[in-house]
C-alpha positions in Angstrom: 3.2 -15.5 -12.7 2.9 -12.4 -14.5 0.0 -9.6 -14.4 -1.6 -10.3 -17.4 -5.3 -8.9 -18.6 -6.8 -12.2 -19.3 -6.5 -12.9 -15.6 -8.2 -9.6 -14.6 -10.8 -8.7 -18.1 -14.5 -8.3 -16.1 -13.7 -9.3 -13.1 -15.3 -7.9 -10.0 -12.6 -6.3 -7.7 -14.2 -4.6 -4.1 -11.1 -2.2 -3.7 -11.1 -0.5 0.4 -9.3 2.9 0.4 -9.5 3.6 -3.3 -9.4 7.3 -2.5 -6.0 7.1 -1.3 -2.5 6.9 -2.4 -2.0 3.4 -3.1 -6.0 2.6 -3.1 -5.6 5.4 -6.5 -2.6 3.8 -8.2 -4.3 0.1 -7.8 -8.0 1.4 -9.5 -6.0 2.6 -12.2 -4.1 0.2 -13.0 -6.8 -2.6 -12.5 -8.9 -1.3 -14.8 -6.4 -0.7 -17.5 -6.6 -4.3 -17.3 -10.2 -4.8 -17.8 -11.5 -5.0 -14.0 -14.6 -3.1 -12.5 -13.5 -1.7 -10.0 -16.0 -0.9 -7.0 -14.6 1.9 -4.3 -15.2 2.3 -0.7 -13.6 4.7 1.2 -14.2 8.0 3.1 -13.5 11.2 0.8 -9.5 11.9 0.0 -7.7 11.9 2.7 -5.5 15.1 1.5 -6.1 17.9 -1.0 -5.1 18.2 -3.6 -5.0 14.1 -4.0 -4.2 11.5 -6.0 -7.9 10.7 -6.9 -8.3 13.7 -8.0 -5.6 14.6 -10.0 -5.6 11.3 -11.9 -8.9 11.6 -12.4 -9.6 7.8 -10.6 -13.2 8.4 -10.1 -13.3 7.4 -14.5 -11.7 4.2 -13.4 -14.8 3.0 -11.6 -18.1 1.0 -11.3 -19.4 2.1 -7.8 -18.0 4.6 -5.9 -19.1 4.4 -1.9 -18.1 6.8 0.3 -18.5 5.3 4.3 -16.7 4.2 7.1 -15.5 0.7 8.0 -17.1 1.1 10.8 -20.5 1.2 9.4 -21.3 -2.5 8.8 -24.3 -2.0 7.2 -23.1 0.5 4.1 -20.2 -1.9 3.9 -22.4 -5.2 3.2 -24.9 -3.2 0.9 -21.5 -2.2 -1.1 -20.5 -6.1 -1.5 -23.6 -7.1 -1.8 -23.9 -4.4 -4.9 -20.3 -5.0 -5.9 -20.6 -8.9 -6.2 -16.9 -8.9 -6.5 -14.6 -12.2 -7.4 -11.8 -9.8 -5.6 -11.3 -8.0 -2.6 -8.4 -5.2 -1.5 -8.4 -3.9 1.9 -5.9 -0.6 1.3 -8.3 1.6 3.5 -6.3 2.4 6.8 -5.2 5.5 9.1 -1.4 4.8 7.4 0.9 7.2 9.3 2.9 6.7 12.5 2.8 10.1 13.6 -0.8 10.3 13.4 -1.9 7.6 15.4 -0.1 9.1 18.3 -2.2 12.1 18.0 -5.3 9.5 17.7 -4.6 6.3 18.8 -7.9 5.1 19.2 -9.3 6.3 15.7 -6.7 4.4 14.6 -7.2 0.9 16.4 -10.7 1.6 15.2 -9.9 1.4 11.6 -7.1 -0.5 11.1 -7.8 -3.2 13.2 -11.7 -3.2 13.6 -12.2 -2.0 10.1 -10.3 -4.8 8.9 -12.6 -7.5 11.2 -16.1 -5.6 9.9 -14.6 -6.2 6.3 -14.0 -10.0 6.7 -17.3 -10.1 8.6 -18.7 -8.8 5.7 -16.9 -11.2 3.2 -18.6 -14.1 4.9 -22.2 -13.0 3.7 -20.9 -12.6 0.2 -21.0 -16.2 -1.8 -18.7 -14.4 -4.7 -15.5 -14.1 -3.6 -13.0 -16.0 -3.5 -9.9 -14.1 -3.2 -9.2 -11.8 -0.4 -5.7 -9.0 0.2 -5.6 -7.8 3.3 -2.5 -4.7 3.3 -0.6 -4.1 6.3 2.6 -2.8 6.3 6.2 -3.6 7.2 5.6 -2.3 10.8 3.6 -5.2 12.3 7.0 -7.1 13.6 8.2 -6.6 16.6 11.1 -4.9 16.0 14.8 -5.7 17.4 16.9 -3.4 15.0 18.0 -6.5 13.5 20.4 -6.0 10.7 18.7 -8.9 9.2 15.3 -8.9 7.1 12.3 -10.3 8.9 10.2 -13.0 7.9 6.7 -13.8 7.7 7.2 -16.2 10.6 8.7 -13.3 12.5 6.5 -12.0 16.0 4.1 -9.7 15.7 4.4 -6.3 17.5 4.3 -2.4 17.9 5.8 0.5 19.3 3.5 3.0 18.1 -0.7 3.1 18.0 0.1 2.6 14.0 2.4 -0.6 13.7 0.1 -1.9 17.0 -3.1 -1.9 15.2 -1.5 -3.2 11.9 0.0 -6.1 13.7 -3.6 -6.6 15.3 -5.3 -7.2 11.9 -2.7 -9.1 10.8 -3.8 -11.5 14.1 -7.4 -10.6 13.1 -6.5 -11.9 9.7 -5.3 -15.3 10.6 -8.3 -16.3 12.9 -11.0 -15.2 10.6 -9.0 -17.5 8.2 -8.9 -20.2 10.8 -11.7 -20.2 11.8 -14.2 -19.2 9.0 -12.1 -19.6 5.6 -10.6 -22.9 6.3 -12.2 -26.3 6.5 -14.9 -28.4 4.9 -17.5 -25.9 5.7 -15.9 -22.8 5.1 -16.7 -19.5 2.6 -14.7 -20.3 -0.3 -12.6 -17.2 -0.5 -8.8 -17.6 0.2 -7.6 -14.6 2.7 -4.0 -13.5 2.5 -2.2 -10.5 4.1 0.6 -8.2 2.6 3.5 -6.4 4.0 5.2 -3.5 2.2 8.2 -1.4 2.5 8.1 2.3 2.4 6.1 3.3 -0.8 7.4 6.4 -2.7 5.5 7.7 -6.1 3.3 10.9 -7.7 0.2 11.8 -6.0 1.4 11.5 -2.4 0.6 14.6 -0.5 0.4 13.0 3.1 2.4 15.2 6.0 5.1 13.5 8.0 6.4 11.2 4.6 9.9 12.2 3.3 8.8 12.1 0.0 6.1 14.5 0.0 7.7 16.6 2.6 10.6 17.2 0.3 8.8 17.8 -3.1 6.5 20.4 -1.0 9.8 22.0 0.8 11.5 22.4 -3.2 9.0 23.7 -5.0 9.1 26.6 -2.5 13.0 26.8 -2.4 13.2 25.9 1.3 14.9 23.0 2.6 14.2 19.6 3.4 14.9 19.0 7.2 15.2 15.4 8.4 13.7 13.7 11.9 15.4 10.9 11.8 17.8 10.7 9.1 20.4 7.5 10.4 17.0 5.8 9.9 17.2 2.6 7.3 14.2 2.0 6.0 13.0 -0.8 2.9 12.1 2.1 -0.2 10.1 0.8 -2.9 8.2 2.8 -5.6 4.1 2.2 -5.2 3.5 0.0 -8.1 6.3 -2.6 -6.7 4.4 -3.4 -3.8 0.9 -3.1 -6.1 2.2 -5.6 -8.7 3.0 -8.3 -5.8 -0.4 -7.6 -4.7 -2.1 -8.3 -8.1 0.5 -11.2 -8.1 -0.9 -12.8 -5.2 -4.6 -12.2 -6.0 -4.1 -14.4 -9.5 -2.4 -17.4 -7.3 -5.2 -16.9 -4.8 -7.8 -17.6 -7.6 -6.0 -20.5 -9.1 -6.7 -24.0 -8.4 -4.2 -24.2 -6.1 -4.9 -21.1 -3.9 -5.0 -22.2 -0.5 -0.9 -22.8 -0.5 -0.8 -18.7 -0.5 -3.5 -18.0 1.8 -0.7 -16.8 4.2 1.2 -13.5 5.1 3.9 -12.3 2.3 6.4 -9.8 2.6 7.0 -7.5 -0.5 10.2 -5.7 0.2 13.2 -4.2 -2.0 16.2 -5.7 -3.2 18.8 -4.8 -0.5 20.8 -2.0 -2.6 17.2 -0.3 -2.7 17.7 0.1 1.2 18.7 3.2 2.1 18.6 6.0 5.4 16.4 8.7 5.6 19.4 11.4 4.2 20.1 9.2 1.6 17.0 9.0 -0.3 16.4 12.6 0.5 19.8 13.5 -1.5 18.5 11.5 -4.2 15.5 13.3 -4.4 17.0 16.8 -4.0 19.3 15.8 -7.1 16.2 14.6 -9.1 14.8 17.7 -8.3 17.7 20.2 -8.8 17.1 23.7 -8.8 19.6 23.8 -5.9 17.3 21.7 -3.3 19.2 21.1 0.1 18.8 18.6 2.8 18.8 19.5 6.4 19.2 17.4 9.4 16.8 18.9 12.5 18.3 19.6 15.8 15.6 19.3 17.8 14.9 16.6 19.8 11.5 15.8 21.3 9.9 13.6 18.0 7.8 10.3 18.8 9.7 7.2 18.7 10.1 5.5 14.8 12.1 2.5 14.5 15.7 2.8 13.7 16.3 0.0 11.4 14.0 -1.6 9.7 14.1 -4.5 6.4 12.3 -6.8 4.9 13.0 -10.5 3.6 11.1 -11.2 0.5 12.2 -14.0 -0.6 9.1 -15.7 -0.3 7.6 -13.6 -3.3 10.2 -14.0 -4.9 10.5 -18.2 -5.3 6.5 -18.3 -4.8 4.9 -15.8 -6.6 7.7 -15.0 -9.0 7.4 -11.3 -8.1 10.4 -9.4 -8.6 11.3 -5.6 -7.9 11.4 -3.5 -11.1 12.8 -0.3 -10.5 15.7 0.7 -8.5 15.5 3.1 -5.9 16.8 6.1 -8.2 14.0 5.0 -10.9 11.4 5.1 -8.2 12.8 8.7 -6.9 12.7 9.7 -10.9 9.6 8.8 -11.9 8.3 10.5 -8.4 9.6 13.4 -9.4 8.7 13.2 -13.0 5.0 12.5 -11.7 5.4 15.9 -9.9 6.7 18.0 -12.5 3.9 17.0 -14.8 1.6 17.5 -12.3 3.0 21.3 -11.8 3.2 21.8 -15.7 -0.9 21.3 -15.7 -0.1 18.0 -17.8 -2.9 15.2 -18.0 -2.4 13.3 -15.1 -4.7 10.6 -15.3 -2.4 9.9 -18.5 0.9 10.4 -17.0 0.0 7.7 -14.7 -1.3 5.1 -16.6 1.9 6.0 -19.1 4.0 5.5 -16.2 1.9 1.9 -15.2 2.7 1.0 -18.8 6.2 1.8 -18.4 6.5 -0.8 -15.1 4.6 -3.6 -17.0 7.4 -3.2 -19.4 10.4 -3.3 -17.4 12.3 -6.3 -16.8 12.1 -7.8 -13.2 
């Protein structure tokens, strides 16, 4: 099934974390395709940001700024919002982080995602629900294999703990409250995604950013873990499977993919830590280096690490469009816009256009 505006012209769409990286690229791009979009989040989580620089706050209806942990501002905004749609990007989304906070981070990622569906219930509107996760929710082996949506559940770290938590907070609130003859109507699925590359990511602790901040001041990028395979993906792969899933959510036929999925890239898009970084430095140029860090010390991150997406692929018909080096150009062409004081808001949504148009 392809994305297609008829599927998306004035619908209703409750978007979580549409301050945020990925939360920023979806309002766009929904909107392009004839959606109001309605925001909740807490303020950007970086400056300068994504939302700011591509100018997101144009792409919406509402705009609330509160906590998932305030249930009350969060069933005003759906009751507001009325949406047909609901994606739950908002999350504390790095590893490293939820050491330093481990707590804050079971709080929103897997309580914020419970208060969400709570809220969902009292709202006789929806009918299609994305939960987004992340790639670090199974229990990882350092299998050289991809895992599966069947695969356990686990978590080294506070991050992938609390991610595999909602994804078990996902399935009962399906069991119990969106399944069955009396059930809300809404189907409730949860998504999995590699690592996400693309413009507007300022986070610390990402390779990505790291390296585009380390260029543009001529020092060199130095590597924590750079052995470390990991499934690289530019942000509107994972985004279209999401807008994918959403449509077969809302068909007839919906129930069949309220389930997990797993939106990985193709194998030859996996790649270790120097590796990508090399590509980047060469996308960059201006003599940008790669350094491997000799001290020791760093919080535990999982070695190896892939995804099998084949699910997706025969169910949903989603595909990955851009290879690893397209992801790392267009990054990279995101940024040097960004530094040439180019329109960004139009730079992305020329760069959405250009991904509709590629061939999966």
């Amino acid at each position: 099934m392809n994305i297609a505006p008829e599927h998306w012209q004035d619908q209703s769409v409750f978007l979580t974390g549409h301050t945020g990286f990925k939360g920023g690229w979806l309002s766009l791009w929904l909107q392009q395709l004839g959606a109001r979009v309605h925001g909740y989040a807490l303020d950007p989580p970086t400056t300068p940001a994504f939302f700011d620089a591509a100018q997101v706050a144009t792409a919406l209806a509402s705009d609330v700024r509160a906590d998932l942990g305030d249930g009350a501002s969060l069933r005003s905004a759906l009751q507001q919002a009325q949406p047909r749609v609901v994606f739950h990007l908002a999350a504390q989304s790095l590893v490293r982080e939820s050491y330093r906070d481990a707590l804050g981070t079971f709080a929103t990622n897997a309580m914020g995602t419970a208060n969400l569906l709570e809220a969902v219930r009292g709202i006789d509107t929806v009918r299609a629900v994305v939960l987004i996760t992340t790639d670090k929710v199974y229990l990882n082996r350092e299998w050289n294999q991809g895992y599966r949506e069947a695969d356990h559940l686990g978590g080294h770290d506070p991050y992938s703990a609390s991610k595999a938590a909602a994804e078990i907070i996902a399935a009962s609130y399906r069991a119990s409250f969106f399944t069955g003859p009396h059930r809300h109507p809404a189907q409730v699925a949860t998504a999995r995604a590699g690592n996400v590359i693309g413009g507007g990511d300022w986070a610390n602790d990402r390779l990505v950013p790291d390296g585009l901040r380390a260029f543009a001041t001529g020092a060199p990028l130095r590597l924590r873990y750079p052995d470390a395979v990991r499934p690289w993906q530019h942000v509107l792969e994972p985004l279209a499977g999401y807008l994918q899933l959403a449509q077969r959510l809302l068909s007839p036929e919906g129930e069949r993919f309220a389930r997990a999925w797993n939106f990985g890239p193709d194998e030859k898009s996996e790649a270790t830590v120097v590796e990508v970084a090399q590509i980047l430095a060469r996308a960059w140029g201006d003599g940008a280096r790669v350094e491997a860090e000799t001290r020791s010390g760093h919080p535990h991150e999982a070695g190896l690490l892939r995804l099998d997406s084949s699910a997706a692929r025969d169910m949903l018909s989603w595909r990955p469009r851009w290879s690893l080096a397209q992801a790392v150009e267009q990054t990279v062409a995101w940024q040097r816009a960004m530094n040439r004081g180019d329109d960004m808001a139009a730079v992305s949504r020329g760069q959405i256009r250009a991904y509709m148009a590629a061939s999966a």
